[in-house]
C-alpha positions as CSV (number, residue, x, y, z in Angstrom):
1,X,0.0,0.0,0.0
2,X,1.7,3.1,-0.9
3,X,2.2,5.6,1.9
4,X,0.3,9.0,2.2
5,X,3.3,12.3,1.2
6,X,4.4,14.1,4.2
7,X,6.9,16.7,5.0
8,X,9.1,16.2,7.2
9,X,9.8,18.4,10.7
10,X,11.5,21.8,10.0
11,X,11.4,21.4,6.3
12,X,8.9,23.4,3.6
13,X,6.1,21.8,1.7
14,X,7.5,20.1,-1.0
15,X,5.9,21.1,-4.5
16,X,5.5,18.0,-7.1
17,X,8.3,18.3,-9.9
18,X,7.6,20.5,-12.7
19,X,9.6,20.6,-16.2
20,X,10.9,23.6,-16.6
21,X,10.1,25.5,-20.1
22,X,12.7,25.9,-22.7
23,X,14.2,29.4,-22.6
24,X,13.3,30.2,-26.4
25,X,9.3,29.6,-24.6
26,X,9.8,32.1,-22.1
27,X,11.5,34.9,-24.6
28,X,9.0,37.9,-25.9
29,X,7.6,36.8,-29.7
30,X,6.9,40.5,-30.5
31,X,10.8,41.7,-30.5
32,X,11.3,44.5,-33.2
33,X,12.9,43.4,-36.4
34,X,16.3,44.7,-37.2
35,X,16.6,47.3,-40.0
36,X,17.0,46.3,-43.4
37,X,19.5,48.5,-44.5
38,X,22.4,50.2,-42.6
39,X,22.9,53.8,-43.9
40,X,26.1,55.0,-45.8
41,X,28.0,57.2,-43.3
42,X,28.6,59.6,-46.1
43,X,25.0,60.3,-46.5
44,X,22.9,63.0,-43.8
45,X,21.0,60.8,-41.9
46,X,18.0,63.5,-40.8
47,X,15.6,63.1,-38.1
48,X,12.5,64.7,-36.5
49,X,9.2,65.5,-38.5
50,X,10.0,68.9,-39.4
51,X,13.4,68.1,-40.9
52,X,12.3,65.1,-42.7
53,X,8.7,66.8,-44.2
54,X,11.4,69.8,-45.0
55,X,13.9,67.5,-46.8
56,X,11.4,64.8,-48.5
57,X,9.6,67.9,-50.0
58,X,12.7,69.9,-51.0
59,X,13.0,68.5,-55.2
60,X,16.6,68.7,-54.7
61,X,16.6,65.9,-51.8
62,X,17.4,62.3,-53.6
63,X,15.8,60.1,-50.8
64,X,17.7,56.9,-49.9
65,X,15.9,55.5,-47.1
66,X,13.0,56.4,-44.8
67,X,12.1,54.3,-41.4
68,X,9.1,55.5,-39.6
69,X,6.9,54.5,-36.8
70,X,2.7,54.4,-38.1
71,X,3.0,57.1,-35.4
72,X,5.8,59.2,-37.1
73,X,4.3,58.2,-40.4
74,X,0.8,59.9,-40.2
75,X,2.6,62.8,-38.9
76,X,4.2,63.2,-41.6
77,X,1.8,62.8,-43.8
78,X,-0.2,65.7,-41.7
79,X,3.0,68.0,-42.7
80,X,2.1,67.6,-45.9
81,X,5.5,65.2,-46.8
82,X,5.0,62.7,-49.8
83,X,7.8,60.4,-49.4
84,X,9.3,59.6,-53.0
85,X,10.8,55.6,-51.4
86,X,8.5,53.6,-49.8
87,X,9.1,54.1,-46.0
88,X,10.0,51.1,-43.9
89,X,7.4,50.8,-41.0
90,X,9.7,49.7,-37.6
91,X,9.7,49.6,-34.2
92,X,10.4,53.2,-32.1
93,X,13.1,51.0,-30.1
94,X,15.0,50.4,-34.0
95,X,15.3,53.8,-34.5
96,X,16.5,54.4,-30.8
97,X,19.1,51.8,-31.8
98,X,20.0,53.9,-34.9
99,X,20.7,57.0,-33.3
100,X,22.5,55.7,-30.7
101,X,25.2,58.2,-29.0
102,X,22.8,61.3,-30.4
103,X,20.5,61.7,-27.6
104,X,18.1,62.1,-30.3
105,X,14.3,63.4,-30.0
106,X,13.5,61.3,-33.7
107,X,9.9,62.2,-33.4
108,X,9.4,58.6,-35.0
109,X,10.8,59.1,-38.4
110,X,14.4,58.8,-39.6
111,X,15.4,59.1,-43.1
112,X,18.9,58.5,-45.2
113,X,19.4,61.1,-48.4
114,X,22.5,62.4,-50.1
115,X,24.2,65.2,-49.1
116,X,22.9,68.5,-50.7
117,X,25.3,70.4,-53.3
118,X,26.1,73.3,-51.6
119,X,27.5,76.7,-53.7
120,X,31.1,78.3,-53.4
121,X,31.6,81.6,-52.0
122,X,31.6,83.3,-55.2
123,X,28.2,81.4,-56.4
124,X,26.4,83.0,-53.5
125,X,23.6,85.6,-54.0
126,X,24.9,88.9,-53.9
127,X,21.8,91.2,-53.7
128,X,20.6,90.6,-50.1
129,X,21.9,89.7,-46.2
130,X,24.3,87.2,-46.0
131,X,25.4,85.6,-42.4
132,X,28.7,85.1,-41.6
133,X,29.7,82.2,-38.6
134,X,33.5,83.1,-36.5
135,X,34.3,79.6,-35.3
136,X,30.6,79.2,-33.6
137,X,30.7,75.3,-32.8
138,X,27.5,74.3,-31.2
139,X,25.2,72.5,-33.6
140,X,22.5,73.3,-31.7
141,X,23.0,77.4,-31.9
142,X,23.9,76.9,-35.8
143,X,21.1,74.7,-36.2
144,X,18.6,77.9,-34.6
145,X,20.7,80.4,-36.8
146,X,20.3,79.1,-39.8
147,X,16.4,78.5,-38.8
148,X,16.2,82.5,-38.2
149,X,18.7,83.3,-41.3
150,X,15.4,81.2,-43.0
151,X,12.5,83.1,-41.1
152,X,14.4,86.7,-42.6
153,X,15.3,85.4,-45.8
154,X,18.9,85.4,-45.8
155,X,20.6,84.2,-49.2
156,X,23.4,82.3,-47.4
157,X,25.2,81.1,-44.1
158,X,29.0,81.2,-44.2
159,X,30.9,79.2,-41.7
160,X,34.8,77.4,-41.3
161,X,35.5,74.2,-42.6
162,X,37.1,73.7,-39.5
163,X,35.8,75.0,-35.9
164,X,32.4,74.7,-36.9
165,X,29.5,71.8,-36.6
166,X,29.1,69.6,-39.9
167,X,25.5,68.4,-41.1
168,X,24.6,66.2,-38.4
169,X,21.5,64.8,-36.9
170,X,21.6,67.2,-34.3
171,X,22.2,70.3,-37.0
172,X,19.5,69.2,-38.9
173,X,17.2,68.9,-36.2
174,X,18.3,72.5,-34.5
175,X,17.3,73.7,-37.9
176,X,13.8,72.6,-38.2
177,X,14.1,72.3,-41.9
178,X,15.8,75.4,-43.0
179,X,18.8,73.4,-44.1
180,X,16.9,72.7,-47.3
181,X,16.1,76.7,-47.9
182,X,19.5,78.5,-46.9
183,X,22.8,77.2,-49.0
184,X,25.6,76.6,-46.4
185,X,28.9,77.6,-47.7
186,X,32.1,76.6,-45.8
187,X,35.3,78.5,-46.2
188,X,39.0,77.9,-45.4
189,X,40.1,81.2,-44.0
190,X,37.1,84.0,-42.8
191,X,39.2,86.8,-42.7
192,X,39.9,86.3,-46.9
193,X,35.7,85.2,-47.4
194,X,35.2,89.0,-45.9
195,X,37.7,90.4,-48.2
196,X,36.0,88.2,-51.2
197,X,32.9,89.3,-50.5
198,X,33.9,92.9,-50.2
199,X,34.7,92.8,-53.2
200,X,31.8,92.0,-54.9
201,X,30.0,95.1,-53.0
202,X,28.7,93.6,-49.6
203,X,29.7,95.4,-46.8
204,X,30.6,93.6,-43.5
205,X,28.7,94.3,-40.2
206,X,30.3,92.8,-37.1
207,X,28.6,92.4,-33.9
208,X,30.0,93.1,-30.5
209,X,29.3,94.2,-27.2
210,X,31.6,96.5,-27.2
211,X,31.1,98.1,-30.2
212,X,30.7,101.8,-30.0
213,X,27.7,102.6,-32.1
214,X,24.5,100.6,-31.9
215,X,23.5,98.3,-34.4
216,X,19.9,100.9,-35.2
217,X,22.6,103.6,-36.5
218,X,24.4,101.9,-39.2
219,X,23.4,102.1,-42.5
220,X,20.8,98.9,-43.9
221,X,21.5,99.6,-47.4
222,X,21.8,96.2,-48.9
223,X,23.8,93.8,-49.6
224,X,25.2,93.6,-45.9
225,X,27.0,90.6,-44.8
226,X,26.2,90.3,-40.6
227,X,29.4,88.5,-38.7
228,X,29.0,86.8,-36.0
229,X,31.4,85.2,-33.7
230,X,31.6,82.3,-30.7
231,X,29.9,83.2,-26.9
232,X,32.1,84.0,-25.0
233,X,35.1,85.1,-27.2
234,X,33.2,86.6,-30.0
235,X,34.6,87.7,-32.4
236,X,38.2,86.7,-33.1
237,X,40.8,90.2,-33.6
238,X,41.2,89.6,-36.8
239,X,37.7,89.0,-38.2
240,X,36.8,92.2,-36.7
241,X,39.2,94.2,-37.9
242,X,37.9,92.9,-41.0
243,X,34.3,94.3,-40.6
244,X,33.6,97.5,-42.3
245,X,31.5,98.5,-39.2
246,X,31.3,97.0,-35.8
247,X,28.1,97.3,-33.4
248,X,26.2,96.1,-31.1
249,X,22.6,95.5,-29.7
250,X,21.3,97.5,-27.3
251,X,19.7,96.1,-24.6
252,X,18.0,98.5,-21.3
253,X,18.5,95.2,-19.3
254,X,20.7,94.5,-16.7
255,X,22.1,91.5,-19.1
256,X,23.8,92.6,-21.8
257,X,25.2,89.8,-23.6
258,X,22.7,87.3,-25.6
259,X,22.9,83.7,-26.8
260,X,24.1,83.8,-30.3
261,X,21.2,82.4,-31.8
262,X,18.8,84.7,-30.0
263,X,21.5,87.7,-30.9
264,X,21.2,86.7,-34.7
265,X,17.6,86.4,-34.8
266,X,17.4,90.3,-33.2
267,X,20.5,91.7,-35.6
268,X,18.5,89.7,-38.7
269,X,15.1,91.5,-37.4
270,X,17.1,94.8,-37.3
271,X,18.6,94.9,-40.1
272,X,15.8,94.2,-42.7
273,X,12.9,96.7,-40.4
């Protein structure tokens, strides 16, 4: 006769033996899928929905890829953006995975296009304000620059090749979209760009603090070229003594020094008013 189970004294209740499930059982079945292309490096890889409606509707723009969330994807449809490649519906965790290292707000929609072809110094409009970068490095600030050089209709933004933010994620996110309406030229040495530029007729407005007359006194006459340099430092000796007319902003305030983005916006507003 087989004996009732018991436990013994001091010991738990013993549990009947159960298999254990294989590990594969116990994994999530909904894991997003990997992407199905890995962008070129030496393509702009663009994100957020007003940077990617701006560059999918700019006829210039050759698309490569676009990856969207159904999220990201209406959105952009409610911008008006008709993508010209049929975008790859993913995960938002994929696209986390794509930006990784960029602290990137994607908004749900990432897309891969070739670089634009961006004019020399000497192919730039000549009939209107131009904006001129001294060794300003934060992609964020140029990003918002060359948003407000859009807003006031500025025919070009002129920065370093070196000591400057390249077209980035970040940039092209800062700018909102205005990457695909202002050219971006880069130059070698600013001091000589001034001179070139000069000499086709646009005179050269520095800003600065210290500046003894005030940026409302100067003459608007276009074309002007408005020069611009770091926080901080500002503009570098050289680049100033450059400028056919320094100036500044003035400001009642007890602050009297301004973010450069905000500082461009004001000068831009100024200038063309």
């Amino acid at each position: 006769m087989r004996k009732p189970f018991t436990n013994k004294p001091g010991r738990p209740p013993q549990r009947p033996h159960r298999a254990e499930k294989p590990l594969a059982a116990t994994l999530k079945t909904d894991r997003p899928k990997a992407l199905s292309h890995t962008p070129d490096s030496a393509n702009d890889l663009i994100y957020g929905i007003h940077a990617c409606a701006a560059a999918i509707s700019n006829p210039q723009r050759k698309i490569k890829k676009l990856w969207a969330t159904e999220n990201g994807l209406a959105r952009l449809k409610e911008d008006g953006a008709v993508a010209s490649v049929t975008p790859e519906i993913v995960h938002p965790r994929i696209l986390d995975h794509l930006l990784t290292g960029q602290d990137a707000v994607h908004q749900g929609v990432v897309l891969e296009a070739l670089p634009l072809k961006q004019p020399r110094l000497d192919q730039v409009a000549r009939d209107g304000l131009i904006v001129l970068l001294d060794q300003v490095t934060d992609p964020h600030n140029v990003g918002a620059i060359l948003r407000s050089c859009a807003a006031f209709g500025v025919k070009a933004l002129v920065t370093t090749a070196r000591h400057a933010p390249h077209e980035t994620g970040v940039f092209f996110k800062a700018a909102s979209g205005a990457y695909e309406h202002v050219p971006v030229t880069r130059v070698t040495n600013l001091s000589a760009a001034m001179e070139e530029l000069r000499g086709y007729g646009i005179r050269l407005v520095g800003l600065d603090s210290e500046a003894a007359s005030s940026l409302g006194e100067i003459e608007k006459t276009l074309p002007l070229a408005l020069v611009l340099g770091a926080e901080g430092k500002g503009l570098r000796e050289k680049t100033r003594a450059t400028c056919d007319v320094v100036a500044r902003l003035d400001m009642p305030g007890a602050i009297k020094s301004l973010n450069v983005s905000i500082a461009t916006a004001i000068s831009l507003y100024a200038l063309t008013h």
